[in-house]
N, CA, C and O atoms as a MOPAC input file, in Angstrom:
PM7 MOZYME 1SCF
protein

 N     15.39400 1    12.18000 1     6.70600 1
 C     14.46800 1    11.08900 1     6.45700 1
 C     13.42200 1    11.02500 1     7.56800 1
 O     13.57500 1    11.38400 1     8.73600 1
 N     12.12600 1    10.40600 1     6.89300 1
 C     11.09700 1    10.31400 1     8.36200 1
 C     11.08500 1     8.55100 1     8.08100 1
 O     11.24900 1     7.77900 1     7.13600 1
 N     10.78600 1     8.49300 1     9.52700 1
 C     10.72800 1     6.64400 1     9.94000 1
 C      9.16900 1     6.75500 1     9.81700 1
 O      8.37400 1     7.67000 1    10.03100 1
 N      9.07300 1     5.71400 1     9.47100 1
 C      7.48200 1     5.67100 1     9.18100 1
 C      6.61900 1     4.01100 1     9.60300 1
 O      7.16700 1     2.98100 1     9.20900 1
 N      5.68700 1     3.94600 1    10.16300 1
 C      5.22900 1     2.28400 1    10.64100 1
 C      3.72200 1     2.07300 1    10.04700 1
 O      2.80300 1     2.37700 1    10.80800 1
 N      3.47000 1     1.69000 1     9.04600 1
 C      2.16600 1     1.71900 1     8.55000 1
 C      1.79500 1     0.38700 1     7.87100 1
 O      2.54700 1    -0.43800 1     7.35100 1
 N      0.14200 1     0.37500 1     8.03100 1
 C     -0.11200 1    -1.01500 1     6.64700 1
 C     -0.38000 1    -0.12600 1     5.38400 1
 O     -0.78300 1     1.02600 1     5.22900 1
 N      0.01400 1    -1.14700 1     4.53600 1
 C     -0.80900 1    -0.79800 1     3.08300 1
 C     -1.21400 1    -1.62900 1     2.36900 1
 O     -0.97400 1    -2.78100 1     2.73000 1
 N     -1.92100 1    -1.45700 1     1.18700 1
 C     -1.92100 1    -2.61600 1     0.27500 1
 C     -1.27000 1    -2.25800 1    -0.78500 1
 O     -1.27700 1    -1.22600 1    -1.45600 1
 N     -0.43400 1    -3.71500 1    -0.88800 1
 C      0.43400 1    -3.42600 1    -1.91800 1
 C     -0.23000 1    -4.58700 1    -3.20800 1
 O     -0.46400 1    -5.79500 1    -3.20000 1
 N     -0.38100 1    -3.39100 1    -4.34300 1
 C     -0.80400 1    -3.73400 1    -5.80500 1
 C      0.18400 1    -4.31200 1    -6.91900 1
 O     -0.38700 1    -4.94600 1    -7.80700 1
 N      1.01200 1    -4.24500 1    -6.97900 1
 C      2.35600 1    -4.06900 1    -7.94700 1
 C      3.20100 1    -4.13400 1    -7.57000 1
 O      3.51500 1    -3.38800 1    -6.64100 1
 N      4.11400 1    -5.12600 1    -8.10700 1
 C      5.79000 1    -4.92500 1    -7.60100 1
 C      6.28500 1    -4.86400 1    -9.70600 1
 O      5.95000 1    -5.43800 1   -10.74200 1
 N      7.02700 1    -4.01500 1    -9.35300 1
 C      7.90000 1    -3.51400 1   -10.59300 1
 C      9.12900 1    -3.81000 1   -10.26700 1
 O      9.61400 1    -3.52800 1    -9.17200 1
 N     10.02400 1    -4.68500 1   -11.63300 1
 C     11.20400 1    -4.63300 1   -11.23900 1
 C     12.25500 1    -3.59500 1   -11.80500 1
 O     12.44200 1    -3.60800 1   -13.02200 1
 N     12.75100 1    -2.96000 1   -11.25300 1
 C     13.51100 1    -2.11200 1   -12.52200 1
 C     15.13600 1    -2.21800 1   -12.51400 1
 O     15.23200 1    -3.17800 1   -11.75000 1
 N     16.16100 1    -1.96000 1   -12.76900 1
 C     17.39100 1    -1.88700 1   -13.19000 1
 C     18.17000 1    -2.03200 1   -11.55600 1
 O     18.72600 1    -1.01000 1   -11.15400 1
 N     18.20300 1    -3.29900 1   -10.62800 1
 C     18.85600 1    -3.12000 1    -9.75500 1
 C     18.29400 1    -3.18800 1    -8.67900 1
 O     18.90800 1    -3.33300 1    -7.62200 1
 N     16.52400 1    -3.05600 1    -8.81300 1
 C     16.02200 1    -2.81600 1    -7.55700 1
 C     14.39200 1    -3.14300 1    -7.93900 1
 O     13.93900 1    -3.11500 1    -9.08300 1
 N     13.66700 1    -3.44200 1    -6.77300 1
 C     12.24400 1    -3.49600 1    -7.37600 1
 C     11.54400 1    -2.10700 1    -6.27600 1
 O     11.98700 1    -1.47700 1    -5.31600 1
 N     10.25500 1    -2.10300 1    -7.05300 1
 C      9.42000 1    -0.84300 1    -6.42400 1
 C      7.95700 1    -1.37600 1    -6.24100 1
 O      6.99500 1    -1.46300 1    -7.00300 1
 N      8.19200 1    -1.72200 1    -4.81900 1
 C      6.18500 1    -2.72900 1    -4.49900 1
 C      5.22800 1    -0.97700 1    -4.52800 1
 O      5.74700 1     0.12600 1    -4.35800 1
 N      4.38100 1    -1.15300 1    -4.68200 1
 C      3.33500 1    -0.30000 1    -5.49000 1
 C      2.62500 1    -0.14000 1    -4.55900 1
 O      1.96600 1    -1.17900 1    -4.50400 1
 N      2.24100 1     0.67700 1    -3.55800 1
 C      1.45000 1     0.58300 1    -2.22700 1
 C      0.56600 1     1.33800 1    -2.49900 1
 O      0.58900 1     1.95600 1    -3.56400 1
 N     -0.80300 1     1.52800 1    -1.27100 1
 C     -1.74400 1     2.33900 1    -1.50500 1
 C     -2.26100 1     2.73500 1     0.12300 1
 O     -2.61500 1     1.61100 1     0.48000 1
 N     -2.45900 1     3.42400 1     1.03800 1
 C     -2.99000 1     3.46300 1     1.92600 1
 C     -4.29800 1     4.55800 1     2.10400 1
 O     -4.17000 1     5.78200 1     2.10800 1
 N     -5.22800 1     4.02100 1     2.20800 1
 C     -6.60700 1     4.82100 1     1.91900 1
 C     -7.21900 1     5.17300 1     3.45900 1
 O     -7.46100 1     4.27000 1     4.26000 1
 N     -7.44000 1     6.61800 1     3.77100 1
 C     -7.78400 1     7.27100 1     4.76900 1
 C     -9.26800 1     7.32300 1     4.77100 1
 O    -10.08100 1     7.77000 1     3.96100 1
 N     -9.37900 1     6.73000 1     5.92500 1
 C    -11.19300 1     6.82000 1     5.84900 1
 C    -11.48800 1     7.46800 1     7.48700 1
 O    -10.77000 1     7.52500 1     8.48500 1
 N    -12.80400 1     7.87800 1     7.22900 1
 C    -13.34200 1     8.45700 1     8.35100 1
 C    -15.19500 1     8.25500 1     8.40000 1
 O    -16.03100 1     7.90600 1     7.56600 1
 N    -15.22700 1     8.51500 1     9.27600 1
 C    -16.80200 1     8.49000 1     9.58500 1
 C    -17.29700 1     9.89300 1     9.22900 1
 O    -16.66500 1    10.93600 1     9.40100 1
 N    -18.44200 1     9.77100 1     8.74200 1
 C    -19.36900 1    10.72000 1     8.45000 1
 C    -20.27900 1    11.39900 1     9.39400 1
 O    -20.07500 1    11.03200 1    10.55100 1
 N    -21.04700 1    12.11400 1     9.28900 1
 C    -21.89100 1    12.30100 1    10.50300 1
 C    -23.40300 1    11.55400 1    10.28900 1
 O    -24.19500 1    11.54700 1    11.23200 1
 N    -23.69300 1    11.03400 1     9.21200 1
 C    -24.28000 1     9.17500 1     8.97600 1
 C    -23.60500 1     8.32000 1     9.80900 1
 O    -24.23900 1     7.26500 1     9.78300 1
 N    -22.55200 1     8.20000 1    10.61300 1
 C    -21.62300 1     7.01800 1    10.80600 1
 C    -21.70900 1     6.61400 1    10.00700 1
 O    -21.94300 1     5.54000 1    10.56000 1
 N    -21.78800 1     6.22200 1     8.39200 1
 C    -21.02500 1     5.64600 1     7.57600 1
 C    -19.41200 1     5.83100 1     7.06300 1
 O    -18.98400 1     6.96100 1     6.82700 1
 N    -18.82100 1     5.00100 1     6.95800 1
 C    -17.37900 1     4.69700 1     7.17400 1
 C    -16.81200 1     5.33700 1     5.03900 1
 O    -17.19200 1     4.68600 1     4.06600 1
 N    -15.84500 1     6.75300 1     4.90000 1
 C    -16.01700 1     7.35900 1     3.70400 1
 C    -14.21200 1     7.40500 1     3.65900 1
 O    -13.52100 1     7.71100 1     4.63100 1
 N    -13.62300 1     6.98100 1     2.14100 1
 C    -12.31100 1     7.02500 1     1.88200 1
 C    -12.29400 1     8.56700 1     1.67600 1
 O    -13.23200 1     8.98600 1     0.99700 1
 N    -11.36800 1     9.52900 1     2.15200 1
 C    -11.32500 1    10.60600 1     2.07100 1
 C     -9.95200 1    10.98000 1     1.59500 1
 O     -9.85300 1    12.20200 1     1.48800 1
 N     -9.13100 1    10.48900 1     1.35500 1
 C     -7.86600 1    10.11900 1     0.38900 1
 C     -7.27000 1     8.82400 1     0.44500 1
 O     -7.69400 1     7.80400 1     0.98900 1
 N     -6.33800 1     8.99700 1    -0.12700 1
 C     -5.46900 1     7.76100 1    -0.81800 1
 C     -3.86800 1     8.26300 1    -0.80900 1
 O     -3.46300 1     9.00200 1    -1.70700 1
 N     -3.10700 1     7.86800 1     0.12600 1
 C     -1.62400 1     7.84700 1    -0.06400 1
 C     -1.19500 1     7.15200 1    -1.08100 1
 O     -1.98600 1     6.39900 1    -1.64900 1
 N      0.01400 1     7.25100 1    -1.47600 1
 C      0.65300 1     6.39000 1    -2.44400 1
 C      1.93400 1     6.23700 1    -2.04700 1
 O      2.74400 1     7.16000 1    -1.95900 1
 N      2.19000 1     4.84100 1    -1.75000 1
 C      3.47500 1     4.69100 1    -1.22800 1
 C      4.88500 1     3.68100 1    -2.17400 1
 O      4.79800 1     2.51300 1    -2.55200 1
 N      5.68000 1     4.31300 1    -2.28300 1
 C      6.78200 1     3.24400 1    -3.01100 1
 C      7.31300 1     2.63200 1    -2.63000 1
 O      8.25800 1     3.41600 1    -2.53700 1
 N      7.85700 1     1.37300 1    -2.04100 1
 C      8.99800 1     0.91300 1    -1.38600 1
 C      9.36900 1     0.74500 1    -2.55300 1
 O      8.79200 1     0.64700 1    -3.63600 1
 N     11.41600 1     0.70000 1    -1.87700 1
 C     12.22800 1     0.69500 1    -3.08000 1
 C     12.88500 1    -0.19200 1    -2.32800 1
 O     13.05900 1     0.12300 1    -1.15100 1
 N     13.41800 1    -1.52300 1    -2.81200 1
 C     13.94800 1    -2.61100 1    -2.06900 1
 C     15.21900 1    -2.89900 1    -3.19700 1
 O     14.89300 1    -2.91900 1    -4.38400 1
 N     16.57600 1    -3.10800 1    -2.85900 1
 C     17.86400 1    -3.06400 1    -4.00400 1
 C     17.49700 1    -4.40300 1    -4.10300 1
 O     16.85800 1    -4.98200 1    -3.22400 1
 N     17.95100 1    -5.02200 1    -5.34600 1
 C     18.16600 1    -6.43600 1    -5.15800 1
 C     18.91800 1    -7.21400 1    -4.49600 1
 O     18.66600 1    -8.41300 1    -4.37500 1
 N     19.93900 1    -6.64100 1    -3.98100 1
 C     20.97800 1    -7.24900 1    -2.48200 1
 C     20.14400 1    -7.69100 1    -1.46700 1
 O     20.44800 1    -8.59600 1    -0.69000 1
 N     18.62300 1    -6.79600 1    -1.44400 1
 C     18.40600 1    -7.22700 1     0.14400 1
 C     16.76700 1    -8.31600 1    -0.64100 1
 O     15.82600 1    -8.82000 1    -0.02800 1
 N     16.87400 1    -8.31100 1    -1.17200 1
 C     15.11500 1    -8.84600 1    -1.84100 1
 C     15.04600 1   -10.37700 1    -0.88600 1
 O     13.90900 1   -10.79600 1    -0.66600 1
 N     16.06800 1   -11.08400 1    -0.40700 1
 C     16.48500 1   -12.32700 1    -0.13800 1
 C     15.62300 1   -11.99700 1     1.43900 1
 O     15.09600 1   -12.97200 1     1.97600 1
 N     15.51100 1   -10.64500 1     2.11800 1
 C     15.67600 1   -10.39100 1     2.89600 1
 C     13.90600 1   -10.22000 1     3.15800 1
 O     13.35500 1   -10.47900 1     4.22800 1
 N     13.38400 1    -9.85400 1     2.23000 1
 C     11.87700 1    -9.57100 1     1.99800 1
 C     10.67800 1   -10.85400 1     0.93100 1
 O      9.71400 1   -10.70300 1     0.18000 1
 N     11.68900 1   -12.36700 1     1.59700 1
 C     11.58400 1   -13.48900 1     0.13900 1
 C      9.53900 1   -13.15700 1    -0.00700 1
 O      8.88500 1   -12.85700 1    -1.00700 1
 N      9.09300 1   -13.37600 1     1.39900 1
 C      7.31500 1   -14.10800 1     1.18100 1
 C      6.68400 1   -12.86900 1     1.01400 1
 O      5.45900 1   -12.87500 1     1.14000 1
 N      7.40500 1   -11.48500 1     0.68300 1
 C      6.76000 1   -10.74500 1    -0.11300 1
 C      7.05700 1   -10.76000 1    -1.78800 1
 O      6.27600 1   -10.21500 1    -2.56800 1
 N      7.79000 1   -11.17400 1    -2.05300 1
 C      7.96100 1   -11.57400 1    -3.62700 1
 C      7.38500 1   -13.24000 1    -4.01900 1
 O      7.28100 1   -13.78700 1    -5.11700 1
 N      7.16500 1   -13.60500 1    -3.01700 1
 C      6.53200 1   -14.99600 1    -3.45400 1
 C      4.87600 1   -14.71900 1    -3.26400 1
 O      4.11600 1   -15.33700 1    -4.00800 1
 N      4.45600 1   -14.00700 1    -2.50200 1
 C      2.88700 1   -13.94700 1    -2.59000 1
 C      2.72900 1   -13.15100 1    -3.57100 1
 O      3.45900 1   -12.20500 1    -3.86800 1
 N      1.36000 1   -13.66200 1    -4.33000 1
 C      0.90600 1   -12.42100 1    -5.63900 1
 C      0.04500 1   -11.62400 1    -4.72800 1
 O     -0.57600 1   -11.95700 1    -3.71900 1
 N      0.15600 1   -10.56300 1    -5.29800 1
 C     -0.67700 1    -8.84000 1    -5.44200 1
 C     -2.54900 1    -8.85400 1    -6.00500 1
 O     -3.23700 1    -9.31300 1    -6.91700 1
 N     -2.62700 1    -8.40600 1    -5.33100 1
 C     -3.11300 1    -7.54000 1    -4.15200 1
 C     -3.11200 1    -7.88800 1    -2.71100 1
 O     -4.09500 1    -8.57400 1    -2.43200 1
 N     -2.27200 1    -7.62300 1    -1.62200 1
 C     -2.49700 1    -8.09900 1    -0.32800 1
 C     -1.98300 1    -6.65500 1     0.37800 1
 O     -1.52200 1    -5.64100 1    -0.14500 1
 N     -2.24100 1    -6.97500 1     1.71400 1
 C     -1.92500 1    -6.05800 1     3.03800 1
 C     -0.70700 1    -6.36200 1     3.51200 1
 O     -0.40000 1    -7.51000 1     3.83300 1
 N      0.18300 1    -5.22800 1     3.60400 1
 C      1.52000 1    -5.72300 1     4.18700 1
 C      1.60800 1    -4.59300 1     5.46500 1
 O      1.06900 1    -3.48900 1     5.39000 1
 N      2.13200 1    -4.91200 1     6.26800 1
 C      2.91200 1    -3.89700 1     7.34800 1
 C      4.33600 1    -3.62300 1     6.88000 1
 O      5.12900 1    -4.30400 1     6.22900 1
 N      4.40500 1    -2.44300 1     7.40100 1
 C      5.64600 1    -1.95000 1     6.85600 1
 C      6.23800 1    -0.78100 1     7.42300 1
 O      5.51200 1     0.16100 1     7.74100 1
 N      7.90100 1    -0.71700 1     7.64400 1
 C      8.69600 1     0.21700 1     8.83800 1
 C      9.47800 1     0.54000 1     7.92700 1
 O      9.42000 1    -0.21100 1     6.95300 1
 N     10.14000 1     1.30600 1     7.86200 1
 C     11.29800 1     2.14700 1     7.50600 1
 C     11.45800 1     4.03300 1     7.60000 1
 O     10.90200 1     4.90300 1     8.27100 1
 N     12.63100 1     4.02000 1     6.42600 1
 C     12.62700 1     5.27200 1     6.62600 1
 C     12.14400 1     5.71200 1     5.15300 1
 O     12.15800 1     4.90100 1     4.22800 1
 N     11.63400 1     7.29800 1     4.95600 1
 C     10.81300 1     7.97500 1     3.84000 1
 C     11.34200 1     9.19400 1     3.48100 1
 O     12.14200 1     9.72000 1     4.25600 1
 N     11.07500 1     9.68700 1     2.55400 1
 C     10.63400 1    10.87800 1     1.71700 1
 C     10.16900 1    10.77000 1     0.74600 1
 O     10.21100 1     9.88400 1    -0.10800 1
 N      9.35700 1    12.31100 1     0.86800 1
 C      8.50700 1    12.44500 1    -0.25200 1
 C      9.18000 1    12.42700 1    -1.55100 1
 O     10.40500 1    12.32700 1    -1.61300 1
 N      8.39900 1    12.52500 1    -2.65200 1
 C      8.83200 1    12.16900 1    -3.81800 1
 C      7.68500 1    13.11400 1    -4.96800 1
 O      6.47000 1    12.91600 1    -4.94200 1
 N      8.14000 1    13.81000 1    -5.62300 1
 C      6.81900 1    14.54300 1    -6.58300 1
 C      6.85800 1    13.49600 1    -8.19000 1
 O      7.67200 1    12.60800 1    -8.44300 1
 N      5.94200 1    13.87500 1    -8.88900 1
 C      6.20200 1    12.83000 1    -9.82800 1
 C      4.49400 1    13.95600 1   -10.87400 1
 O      3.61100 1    14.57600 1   -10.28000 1
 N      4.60200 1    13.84100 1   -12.08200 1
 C      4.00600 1    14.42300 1   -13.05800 1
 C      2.81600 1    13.04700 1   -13.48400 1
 O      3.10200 1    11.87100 1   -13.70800 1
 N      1.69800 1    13.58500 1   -13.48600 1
 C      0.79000 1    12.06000 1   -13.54200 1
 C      0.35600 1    11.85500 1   -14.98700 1
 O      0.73500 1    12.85400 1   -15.59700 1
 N     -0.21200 1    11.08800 1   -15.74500 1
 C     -0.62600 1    11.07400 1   -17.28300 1
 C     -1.58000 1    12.22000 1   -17.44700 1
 O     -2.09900 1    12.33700 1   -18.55700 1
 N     -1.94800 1    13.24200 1   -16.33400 1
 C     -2.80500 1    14.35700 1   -16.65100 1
 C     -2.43500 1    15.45200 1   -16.96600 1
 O     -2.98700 1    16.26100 1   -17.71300 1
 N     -0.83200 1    15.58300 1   -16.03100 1
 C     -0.30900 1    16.35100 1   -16.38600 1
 C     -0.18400 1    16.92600 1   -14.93400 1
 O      0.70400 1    17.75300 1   -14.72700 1
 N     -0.88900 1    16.60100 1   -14.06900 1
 C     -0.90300 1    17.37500 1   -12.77200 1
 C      0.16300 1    16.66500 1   -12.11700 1
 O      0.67200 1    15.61000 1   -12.49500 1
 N      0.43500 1    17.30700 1   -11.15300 1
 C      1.85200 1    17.17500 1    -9.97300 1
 C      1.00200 1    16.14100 1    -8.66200 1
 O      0.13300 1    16.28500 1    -7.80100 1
 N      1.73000 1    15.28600 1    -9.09000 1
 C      1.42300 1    13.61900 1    -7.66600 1
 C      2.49600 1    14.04500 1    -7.05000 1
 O      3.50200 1    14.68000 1    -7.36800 1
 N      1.86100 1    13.32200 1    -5.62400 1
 C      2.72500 1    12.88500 1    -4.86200 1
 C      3.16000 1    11.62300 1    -4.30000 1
 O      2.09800 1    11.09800 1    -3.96400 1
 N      4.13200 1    10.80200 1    -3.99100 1
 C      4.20600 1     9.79200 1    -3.34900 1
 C      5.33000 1     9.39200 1    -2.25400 1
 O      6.46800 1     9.81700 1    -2.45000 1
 N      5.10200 1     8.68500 1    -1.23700 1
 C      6.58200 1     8.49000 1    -0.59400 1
 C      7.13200 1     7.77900 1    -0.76600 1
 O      6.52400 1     6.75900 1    -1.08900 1
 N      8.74600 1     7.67000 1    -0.70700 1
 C      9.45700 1     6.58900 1    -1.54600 1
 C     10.27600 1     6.10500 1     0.39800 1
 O     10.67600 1     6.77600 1     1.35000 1
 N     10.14700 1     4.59100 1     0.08900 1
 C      9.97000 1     4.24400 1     2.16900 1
 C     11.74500 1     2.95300 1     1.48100 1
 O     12.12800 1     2.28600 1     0.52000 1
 N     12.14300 1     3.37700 1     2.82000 1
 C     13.14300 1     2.35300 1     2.23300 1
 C     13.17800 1     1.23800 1     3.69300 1
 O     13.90000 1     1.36600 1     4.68300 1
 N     12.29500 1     0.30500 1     3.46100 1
 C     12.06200 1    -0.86000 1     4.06100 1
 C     13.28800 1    -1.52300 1     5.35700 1
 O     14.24400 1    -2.25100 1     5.09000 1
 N     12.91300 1    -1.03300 1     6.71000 1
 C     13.79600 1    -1.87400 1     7.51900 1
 C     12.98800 1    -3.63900 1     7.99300 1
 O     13.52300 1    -4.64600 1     8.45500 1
 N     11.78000 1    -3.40100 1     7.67600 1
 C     10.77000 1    -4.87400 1     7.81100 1
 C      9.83700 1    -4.45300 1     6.96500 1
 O      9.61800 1    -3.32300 1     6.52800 1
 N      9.12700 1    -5.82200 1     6.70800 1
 C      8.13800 1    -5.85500 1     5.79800 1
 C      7.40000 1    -7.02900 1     6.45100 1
 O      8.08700 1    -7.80000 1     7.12000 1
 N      5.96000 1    -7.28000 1     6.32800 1
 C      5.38400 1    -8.05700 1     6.87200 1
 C      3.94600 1    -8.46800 1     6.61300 1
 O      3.05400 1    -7.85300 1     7.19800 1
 N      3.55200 1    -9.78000 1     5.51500 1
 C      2.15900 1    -9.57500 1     4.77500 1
 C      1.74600 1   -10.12500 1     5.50200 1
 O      2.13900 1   -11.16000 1     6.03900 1
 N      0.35900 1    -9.17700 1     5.74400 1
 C     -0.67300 1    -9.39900 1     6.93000 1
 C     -1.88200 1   -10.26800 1     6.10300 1
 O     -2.29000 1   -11.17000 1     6.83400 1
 N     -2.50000 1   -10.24900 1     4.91200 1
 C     -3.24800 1   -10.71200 1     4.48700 1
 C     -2.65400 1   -11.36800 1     2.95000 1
 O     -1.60300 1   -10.83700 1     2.59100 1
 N     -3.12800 1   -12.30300 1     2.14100 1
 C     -2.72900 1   -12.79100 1     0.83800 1
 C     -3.96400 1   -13.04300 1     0.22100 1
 O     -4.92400 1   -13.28500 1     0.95300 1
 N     -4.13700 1   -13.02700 1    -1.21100 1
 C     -5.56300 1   -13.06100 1    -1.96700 1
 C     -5.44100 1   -12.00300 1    -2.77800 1
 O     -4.47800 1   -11.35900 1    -3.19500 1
 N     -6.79900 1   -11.93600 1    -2.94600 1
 C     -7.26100 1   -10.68900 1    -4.11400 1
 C     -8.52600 1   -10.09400 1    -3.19700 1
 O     -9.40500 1    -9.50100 1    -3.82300 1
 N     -8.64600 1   -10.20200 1    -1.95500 1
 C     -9.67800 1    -9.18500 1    -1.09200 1
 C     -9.75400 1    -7.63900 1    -1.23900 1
 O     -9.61500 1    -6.99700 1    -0.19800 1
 N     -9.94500 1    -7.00000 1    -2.32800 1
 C     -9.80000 1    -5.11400 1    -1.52300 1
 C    -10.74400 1    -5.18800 1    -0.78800 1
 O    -11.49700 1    -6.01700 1    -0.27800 1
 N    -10.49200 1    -3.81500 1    -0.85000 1
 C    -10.59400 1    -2.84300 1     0.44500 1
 C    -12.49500 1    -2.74100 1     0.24400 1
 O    -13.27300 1    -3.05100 1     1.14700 1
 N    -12.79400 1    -2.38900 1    -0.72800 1
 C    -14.60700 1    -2.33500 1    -1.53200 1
 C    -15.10300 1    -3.58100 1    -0.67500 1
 O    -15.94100 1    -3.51500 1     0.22400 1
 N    -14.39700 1    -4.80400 1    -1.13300 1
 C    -15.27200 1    -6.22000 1    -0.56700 1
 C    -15.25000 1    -5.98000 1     1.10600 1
 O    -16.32200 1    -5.76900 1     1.67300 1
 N    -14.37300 1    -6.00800 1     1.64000 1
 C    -14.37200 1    -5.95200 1     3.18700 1
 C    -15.43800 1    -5.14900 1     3.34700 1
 O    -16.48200 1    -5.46600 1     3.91700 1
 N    -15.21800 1    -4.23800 1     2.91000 1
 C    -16.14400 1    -2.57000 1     3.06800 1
 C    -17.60800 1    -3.41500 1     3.40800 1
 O    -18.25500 1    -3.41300 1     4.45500 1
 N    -17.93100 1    -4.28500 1     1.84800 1
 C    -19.12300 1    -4.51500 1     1.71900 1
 C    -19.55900 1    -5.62300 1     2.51700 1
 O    -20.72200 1    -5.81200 1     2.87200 1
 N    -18.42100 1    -6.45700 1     2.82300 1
 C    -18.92600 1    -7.45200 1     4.19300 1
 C    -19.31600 1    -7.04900 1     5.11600 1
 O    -20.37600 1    -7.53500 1     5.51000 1
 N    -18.59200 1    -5.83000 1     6.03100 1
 C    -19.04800 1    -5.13500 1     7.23000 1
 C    -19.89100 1    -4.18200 1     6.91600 1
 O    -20.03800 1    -3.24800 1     7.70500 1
 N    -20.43300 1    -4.21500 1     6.00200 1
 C    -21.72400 1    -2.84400 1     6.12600 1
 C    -22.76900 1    -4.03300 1     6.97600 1
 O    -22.96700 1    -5.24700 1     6.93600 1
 N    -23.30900 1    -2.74700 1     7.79900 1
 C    -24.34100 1    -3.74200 1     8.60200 1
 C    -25.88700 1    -3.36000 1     7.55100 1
 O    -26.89800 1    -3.92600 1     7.96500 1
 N    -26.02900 1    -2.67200 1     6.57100 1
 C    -26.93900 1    -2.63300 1     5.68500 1
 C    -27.09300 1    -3.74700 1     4.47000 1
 O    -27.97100 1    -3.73200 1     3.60800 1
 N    -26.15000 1    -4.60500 1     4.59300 1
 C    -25.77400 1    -5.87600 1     2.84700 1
 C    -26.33200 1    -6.89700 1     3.84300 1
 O    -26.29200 1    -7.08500 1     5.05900 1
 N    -27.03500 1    -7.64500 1     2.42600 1
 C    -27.63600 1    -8.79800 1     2.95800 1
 C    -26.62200 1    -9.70100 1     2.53400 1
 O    -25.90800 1    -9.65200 1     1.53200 1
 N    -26.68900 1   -10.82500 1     3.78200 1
 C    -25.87400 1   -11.67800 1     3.86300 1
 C    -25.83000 1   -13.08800 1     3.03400 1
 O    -25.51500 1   -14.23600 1     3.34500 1
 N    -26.32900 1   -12.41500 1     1.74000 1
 C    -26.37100 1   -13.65500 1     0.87700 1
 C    -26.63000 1   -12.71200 1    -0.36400 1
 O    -26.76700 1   -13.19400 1    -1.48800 1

């Protein structure tokens, strides 16, 4: 297993047979040689939380989706077949903390577009 300490935003929580699966996303950005700020991939992350411990993770099942969570545990990868037909990847993280940093419906686009120092401020 790899230990892993990252934010993401988590979109979705699914419950399935025993356990739920919060729906994460962590998007890699970098600067350009514009200094403009460019998503250059997109992780996809699963936490898989049993229902024994959900008690343990309550004010992430009580806030609604879309928000920013921090998040520790341990991982592996995971392959998975997408509606295209092509081979995804994702990591499946099995949660020692969880921790929502933001709540709302803010993505990642709006922030983007608040801090561009080019958008007018109205």
């Amino acid at each position: 297993m790899i230990k892993i300490q990252t934010t993401a935003w988590l979109n979705e929580v699914k419950q399935l047979n025993g356990f739920s699966v919060l729906k994460c996303a962590h998007k890699i950005r970098k600067q350009n040689d514009q200094g403009e700020w460019e998503t250059t991939s997109t992780e996809y992350i699963d936490v898989l939380i049993d229902d024994k411990r959900k008690g343990d993770f309550s004010d992430v099942f009580q806030t609604e989706a879309p928000f920013r969570i921090e998040l520790a545990g341990s991982a592996k990868p995971n392959g998975f077949l997408k509606k295209d037909g092509e081979v995804g990847v994702t990591l499946n993280v099995y949660p020692e903390s969880i921790s929502v940093l933001t709540a709302g419906t803010t993505s990642v686009s709006t922030i983007a577009n608040i801090l561009d120092p080019n958008s007018a401020p109205f």
